[in-house]
C-alpha positions in Angstrom: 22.6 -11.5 -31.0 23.2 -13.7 -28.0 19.7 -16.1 -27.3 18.0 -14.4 -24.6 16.8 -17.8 -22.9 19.8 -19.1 -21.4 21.1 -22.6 -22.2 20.4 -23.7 -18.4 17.2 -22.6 -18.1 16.2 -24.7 -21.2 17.7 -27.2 -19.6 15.5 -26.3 -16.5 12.7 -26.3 -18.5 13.4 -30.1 -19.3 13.8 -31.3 -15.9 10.4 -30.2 -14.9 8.7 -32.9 -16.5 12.0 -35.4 -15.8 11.9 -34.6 -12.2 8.6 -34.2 -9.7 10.6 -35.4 -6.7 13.1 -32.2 -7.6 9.9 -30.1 -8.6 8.0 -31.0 -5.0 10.9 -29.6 -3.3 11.6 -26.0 -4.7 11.1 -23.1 -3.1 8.0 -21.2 -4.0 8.7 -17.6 -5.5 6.6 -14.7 -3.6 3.2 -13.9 -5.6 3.6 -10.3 -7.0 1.6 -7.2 -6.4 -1.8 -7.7 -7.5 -2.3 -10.9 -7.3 -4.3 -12.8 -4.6 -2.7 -14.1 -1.4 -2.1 -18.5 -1.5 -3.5 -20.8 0.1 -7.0 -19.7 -0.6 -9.9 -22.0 -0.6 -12.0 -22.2 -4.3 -14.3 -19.6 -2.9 -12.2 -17.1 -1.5 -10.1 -17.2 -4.9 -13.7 -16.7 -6.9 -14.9 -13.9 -4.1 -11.3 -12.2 -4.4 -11.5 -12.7 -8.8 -15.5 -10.8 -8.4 -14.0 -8.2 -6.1 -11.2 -7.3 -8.6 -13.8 -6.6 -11.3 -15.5 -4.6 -8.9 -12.9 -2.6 -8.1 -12.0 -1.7 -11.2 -15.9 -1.3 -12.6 -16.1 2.3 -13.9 -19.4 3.7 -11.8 -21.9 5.1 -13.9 -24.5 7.7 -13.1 -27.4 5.3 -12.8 -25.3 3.0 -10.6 -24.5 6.3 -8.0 -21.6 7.8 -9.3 -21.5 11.3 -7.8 -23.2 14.0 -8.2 -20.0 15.2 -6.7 -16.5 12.6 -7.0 -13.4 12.1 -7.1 -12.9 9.2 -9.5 -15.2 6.8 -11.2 -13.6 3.1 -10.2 -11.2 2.2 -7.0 -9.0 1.3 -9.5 -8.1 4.3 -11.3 -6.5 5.5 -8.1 -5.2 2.7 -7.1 -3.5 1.2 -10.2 0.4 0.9 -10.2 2.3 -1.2 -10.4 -1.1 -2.9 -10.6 -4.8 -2.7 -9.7 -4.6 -2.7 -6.1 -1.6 -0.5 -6.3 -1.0 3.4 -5.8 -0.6 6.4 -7.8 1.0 9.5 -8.8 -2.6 11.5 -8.5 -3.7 13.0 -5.5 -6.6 14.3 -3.5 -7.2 17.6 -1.7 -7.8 18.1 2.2 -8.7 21.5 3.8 -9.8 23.3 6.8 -8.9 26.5 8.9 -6.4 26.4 10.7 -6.5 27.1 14.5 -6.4 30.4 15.6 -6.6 31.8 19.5 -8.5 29.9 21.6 -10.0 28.6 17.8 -9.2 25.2 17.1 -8.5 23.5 13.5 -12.2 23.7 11.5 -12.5 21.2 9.3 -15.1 23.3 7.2 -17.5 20.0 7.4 -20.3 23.1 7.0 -18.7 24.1 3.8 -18.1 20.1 2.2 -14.6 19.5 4.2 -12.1 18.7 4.9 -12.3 16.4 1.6 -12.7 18.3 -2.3 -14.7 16.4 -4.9 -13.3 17.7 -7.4 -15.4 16.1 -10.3 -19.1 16.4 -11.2 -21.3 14.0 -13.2 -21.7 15.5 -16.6 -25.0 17.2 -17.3 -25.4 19.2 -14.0 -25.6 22.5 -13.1 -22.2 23.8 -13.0 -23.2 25.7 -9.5 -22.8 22.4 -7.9 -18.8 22.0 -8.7 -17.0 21.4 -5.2 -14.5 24.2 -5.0 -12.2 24.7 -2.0 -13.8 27.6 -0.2 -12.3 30.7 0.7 -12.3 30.5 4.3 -9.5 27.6 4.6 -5.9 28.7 5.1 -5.0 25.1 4.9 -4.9 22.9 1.9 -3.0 19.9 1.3 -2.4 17.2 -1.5 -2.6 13.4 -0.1 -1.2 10.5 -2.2 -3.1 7.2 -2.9 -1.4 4.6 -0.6 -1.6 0.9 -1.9 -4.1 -1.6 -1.0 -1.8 -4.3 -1.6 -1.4 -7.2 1.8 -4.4 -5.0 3.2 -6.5 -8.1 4.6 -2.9 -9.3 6.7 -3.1 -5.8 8.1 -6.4 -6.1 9.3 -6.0 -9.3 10.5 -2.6 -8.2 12.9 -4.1 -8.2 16.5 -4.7 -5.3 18.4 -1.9 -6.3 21.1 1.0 -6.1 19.2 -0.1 -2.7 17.7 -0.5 -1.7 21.1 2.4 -3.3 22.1 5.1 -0.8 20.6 3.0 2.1 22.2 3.9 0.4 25.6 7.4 -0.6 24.8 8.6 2.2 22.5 11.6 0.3 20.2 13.7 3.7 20.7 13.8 6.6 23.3 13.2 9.5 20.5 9.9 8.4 19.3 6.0 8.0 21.8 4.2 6.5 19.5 0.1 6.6 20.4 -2.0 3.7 19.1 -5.6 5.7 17.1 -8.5 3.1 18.8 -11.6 3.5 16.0 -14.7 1.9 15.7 -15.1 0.1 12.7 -18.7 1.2 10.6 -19.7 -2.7 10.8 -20.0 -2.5 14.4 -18.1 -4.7 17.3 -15.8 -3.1 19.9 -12.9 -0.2 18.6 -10.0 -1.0 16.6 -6.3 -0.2 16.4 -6.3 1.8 13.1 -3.9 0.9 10.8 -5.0 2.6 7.4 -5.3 5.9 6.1 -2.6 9.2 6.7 -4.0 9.7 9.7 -4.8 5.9 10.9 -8.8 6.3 11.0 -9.5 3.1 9.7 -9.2 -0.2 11.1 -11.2 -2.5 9.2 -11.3 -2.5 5.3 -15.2 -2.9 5.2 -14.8 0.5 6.6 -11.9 1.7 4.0 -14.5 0.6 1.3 -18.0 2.7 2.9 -15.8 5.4 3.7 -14.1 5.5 0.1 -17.0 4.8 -1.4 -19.3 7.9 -1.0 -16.2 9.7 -0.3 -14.5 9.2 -3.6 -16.9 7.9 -6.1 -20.2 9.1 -4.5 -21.7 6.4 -3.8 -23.7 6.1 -1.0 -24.2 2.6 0.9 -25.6 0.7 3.9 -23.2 2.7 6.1 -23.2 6.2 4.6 -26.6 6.4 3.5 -26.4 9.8 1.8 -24.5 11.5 -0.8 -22.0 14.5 0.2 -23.1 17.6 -0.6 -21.6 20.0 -3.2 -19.6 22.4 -0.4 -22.2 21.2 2.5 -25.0 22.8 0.3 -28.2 20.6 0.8 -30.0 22.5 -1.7 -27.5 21.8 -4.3 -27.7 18.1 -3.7 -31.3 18.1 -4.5 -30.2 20.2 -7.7 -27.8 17.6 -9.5 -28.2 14.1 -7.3 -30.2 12.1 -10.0 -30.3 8.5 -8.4 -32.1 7.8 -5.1 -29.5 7.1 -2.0 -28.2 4.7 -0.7 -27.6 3.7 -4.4 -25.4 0.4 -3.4 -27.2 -2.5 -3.0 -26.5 -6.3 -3.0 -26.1 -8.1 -6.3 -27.8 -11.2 -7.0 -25.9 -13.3 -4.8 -26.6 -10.3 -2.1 -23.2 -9.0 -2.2 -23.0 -5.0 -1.8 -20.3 -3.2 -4.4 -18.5 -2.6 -0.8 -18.2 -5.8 -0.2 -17.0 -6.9 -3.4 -14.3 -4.4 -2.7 -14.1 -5.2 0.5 -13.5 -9.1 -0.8 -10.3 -7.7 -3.4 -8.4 -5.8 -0.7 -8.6 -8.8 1.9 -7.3 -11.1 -0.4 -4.9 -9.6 -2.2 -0.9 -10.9 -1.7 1.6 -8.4 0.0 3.9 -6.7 -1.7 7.2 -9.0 -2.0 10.4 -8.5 -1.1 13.5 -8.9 -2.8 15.8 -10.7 -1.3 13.8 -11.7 1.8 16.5 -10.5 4.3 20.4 -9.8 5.2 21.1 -6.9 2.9 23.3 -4.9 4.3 21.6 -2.0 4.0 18.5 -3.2 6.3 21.1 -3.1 8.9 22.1 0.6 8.1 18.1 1.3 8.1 17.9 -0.1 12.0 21.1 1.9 12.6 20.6 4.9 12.2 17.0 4.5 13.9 14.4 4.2 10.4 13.0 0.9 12.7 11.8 2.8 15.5 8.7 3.5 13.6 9.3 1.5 10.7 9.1 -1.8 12.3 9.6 -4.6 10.4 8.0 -7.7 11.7 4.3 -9.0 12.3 2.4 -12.3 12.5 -1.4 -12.0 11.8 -3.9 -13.3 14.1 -6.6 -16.0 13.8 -8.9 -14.4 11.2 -11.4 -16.0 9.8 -9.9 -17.1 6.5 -6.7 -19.8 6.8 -4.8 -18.2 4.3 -4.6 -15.0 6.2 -4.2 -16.2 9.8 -1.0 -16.8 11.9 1.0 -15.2 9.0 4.3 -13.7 9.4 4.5 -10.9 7.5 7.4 -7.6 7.2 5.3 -4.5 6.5 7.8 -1.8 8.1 5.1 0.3 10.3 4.4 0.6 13.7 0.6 1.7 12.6 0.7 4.7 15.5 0.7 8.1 15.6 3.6 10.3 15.6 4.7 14.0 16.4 6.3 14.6 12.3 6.8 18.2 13.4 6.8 20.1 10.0 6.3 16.9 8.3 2.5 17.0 9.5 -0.2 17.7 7.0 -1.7 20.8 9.3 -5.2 18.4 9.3 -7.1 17.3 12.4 -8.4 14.4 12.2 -9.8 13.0 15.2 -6.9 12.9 18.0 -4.2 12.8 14.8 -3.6 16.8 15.6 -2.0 18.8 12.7 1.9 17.6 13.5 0.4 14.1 13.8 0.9 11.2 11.2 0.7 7.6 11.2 3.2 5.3 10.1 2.6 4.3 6.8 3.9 0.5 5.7 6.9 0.9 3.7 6.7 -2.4 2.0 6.0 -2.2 -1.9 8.1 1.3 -1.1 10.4 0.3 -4.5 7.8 1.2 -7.1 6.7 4.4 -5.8 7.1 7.5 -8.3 6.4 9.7 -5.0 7.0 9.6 -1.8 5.5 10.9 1.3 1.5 12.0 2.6 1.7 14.9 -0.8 4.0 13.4 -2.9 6.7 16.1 -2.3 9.7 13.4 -2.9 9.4 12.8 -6.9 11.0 13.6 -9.7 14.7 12.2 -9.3 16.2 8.7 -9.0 14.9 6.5 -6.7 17.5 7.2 -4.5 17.2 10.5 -5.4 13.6 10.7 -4.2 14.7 8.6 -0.7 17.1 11.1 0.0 14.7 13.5 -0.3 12.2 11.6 1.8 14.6 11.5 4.6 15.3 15.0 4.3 11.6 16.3 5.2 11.3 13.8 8.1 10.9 16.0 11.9 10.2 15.8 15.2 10.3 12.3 16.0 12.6 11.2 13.4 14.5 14.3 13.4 17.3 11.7 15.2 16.9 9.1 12.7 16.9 11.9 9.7 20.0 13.3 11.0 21.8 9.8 11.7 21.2 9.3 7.9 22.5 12.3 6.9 25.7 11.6 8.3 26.5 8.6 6.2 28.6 8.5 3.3 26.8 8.1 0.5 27.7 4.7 -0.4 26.2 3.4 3.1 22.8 5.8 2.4 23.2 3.5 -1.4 23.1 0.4 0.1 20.0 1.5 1.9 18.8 3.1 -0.6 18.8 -0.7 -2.5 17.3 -2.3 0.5 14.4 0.1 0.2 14.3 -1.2 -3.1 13.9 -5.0 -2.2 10.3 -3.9 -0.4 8.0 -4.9 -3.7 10.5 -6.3 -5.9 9.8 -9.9 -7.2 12.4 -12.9 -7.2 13.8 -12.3 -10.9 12.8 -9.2 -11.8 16.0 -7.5 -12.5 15.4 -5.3 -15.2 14.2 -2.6 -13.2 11.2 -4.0 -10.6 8.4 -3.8 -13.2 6.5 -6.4 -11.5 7.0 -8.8 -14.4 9.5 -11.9 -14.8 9.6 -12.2 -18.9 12.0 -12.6 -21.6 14.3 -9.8 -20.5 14.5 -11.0 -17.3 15.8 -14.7 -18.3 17.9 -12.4 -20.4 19.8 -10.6 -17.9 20.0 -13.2 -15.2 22.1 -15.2 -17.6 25.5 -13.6 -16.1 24.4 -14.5 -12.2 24.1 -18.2 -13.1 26.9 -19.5 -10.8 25.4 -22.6 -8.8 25.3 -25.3 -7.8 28.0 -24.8 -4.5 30.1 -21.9 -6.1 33.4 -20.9 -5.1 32.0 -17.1 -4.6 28.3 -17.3 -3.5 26.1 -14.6 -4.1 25.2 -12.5 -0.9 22.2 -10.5 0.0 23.1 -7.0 -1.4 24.4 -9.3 -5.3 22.3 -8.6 -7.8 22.2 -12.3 -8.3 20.8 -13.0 -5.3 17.2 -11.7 -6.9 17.5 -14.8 -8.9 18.2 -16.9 -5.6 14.9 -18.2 -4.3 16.0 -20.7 -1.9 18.9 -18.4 -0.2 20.9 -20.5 -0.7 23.9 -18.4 -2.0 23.3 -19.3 -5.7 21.2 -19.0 -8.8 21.1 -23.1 -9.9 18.9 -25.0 -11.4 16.8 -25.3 -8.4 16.6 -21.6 -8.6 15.7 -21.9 -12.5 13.2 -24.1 -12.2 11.7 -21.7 -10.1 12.2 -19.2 -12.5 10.2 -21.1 -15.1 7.4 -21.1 -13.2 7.3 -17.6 -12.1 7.4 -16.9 -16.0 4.5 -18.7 -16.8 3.2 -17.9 -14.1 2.3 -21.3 -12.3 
């Protein structure tokens, strides 16, 4: 069997400690999904290491969990391809729909528009959240990742508001969803959530807290009641709210979540630009909303200000048609959805607010993406359609690039390893070859530098991102 560890990236391997002046000029690989963004100071990285293991604690009873839930850590939703990440589960929304001169009910009175559908174990059965008879509309919503979240918080309002003022295409009126955030200070641009209610991610946290793990905190200071039943609250809530509290160095469990979201790296991408099929995507229209380009404001960490960033969202509200979830939330009426990010796109298992698009080949699932997508994009759906299939391929594989690490061309696991080094073996072809790799290659994942090759600048590289240093 041939040695997977090719014979020049031993070689590689040997120059690092031959050559720091070749070493001090290589170009850095992208940090993958899950881990923390660079350039942090010693504190940030030890704030953002506590918030991961906070995120993923599993809430018992005595610490708040419930009485009513969803989940018992912010990491069992949000888990692939790592913690931070999303997930094939979903939750349910429901309401009544508008009727007459009736608008959409949310059934707030009856525990909507969001089911808990889990109860701590021990109590009375009566108080299991079940969705109540009166709603006519419920819907599945998919756990979006948390991954690059702090350099979304940190983009300034302007340039949210921006492509409301100056739509990128004629087809689409984008609205920008101004929220005030639960930690006070003037409204926000929101920028998180199906419906963009959120703008700040101390907000995501409170919010997801009681909402999901039913845990009340310093901002929602009371647990939900099982289907808006006071008395069944006092029936099966065992712990006195708000059942956060600051640990000993008088950090809240929101804020230790709060700390793991901000800090965490954006998804990469794979190569970082001139695929062919990113210019089929702004053809046929997909950038009118899906915007590609960013640079974060002064926040007030270094590492997460002035940053230019490519998360494909415009962050506004728009007219989906039949595409809309049939939810009211706020002005986000029931057509209404906000432009989700697409980066970290390539590892989804479903696609869409319900997870509809699943089941087939990636491309497979795009296809079927595009297909449900109305009103607005009905232009840029239809545009799509009319492609040959090798064109809606190629875009297809850029879609792929958004999460995809440098080297990881066994299938975008999220890992470089031995089966990487393996396979890359055949795209060695540097330095200065006569046929250089471009974009859309599948060498050019093992081209760091973009330079047109995979050499031993590039392997060098790929040592590193192995061992991970």
């Amino acid at each position: 069997m041939k040695n997977p560890v090719p014979s020049q990236v031993l070689l590689a391997s040997a120059l690092i400690a031959m050559s720091s002046a070749v070493a001090s000029q290589q170009a850095q690989f992208q940090p993958r999904m899950g881990e923390p963004v660079r350039g942090l100071t010693a504190s940030e990285l030890n704030r953002f290491i506590l918030g991961e293991a906070e995120f993923d604690h599993i809430l018992s009873e005595a610490e708040g969990l419930g009485p009513i839930f969803n989940d018992s850590s912010c990491g069992q939703c949000h888990s692939s391809p790592a913690i931070g990440g999303s997930a094939t589960t979903t939750v349910t929304r429901f309401g009544k729909a508008a009727d007459g001169f009736d608008p959409f009910d949310p059934l707030a009175n009856l525990g909507g528009s969001l089911l808990q559908k889990s109860l701590i174990a021990g109590a009375d059965p009566s108080c299991e959240e079940v969705v109540p008879p009166e709603a006519d509309v419920v819907i599945e919503r998919v756990t979006p990742i948390c991954f690059g979240s702090g350099l979304l918080e940190a983009i300034d309002d302007a340039d949210i508001i921006a492509n409301e003022t100056t739509p990128p295409h004629a087809s689409v009126a984008g609205l920008v969803r101004m929220v005030s955030p639960v930690e006070g200070g003037p409204a926000r641009a929101g920028r998180m959530g199906w419906k963009g209610g959120v703008a700040t991610l101390l907000t995501f946290s409170a919010d997801a807290s009681v909402n999901e793990l039913g845990l009340s905190n310093r901002f929602f200071t009371a647990d939900n009641a099982p289907n808006g039943d006071p008395a069944k609250l006092l029936l099966c809530d065992t712990v006195a709210d708000p059942e956060d509290g600051p640990d000993s160095f008088g950090f809240d469990r929101i804020d230790r979540q709060t700390d793991f979201q901000r800090f965490l790296a954006p998804p990469p991408q794979t190569p970082r630009s001139g695929m062919t099929g990113e210019a089929l995507f702004n053809q046929v229209g997909c950038n009118a909303c899906h915007v590609s380009d960013f640079t974060t404001g002064t926040a007030p960490e270094t590492a997460l200000s002035n940053v230019d960033i490519q998360p494909y969202g415009d962050f506004l509200l728009h007219d989906m048609g039949t595409l809309g979830d049939g939810i009211v939330d706020g002005p986000a009426t029931e057509q209404v959805m906000m432009t989700r990010a697409l980066w970290g796109v390539g590892y989804r298992e479903s696609m869409l607010h319900d997870g509809r698009a699943t089941g087939g080949s990636f491309q497979d699932n795009i296809d079927d993406a595009v297909s449900w997508h109305d009103g607005e994009a009905a232009f840029s759906r239809d545009a799509y359609q009319l492609l040959d299939p090798v064109d809606q391929a190629l875009i297809g594989k850029f879609l792929q690039s958004l999460g995809r690490p440098e080297f990881d061309i066994d299938g975008a696991n999220n890992t470089v390893d031995i089966f990487d080094y393996f396979f890359l073996d055949a795209h060695f072809n540097g330095p200065a070859p006569v046929t250089p790799h471009t974009p859309d290659d599948d060498g050019a994942i093992a081209d760091v530098d973009q330079d047109g090759d995979y050499d031993l600048q590039d392997a060098l590289v790929l040592q590193r991102a192995f061992t991970g240093q």
